[in-house]
C-alpha positions in Angstrom: -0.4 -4.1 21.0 1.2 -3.6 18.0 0.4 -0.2 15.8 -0.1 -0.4 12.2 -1.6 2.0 10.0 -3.9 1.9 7.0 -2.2 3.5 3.9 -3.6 4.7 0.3 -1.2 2.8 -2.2 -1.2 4.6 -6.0 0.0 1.6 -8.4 0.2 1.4 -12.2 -0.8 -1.9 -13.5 -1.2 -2.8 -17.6 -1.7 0.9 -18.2 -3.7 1.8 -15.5 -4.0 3.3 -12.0 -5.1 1.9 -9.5 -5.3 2.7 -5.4 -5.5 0.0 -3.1 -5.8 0.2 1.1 -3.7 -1.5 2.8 -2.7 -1.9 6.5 0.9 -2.3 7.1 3.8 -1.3 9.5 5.6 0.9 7.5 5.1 2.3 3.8 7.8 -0.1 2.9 5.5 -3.1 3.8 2.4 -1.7 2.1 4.6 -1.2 -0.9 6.3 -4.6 -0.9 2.5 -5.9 0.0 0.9 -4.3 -3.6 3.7 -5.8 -5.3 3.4 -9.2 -4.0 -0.4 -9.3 -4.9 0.6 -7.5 -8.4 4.2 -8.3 -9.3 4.4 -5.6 -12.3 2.8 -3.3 -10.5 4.7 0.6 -10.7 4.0 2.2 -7.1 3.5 5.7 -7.8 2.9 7.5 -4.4 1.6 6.2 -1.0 -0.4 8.3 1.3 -1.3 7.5 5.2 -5.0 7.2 6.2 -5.3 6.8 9.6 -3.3 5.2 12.2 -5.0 1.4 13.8 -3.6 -0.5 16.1 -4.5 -4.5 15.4 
């Protein structure tokens, strides 16, 4: 099984801040993953929720 974990992205979008939960293998994933989905999008910090494995 493969472990992943569930991080807390902080993104600016058109102004505002958002936070958006992602699961991903390393923060560099859940980054690249916010910015696929919103392609202006200005990461501002990541945080680590909890460890899953999937």
């Amino acid at each position: 099984m493969e472990k992943a974990n569930r991080y807390s992205v902080e993104y600016e979008w058109a102004n505002v801040v958002f936070y958006q939960e992602v699961e991903a293998m390393t923060i560099q994933e859940a980054k690249e993953r916010v910015q696929h989905a919103k392609v202006n999008a200005a990461i501002r910090a990541v945080h680590v929720i909890e460890n899953v494995e999937s």
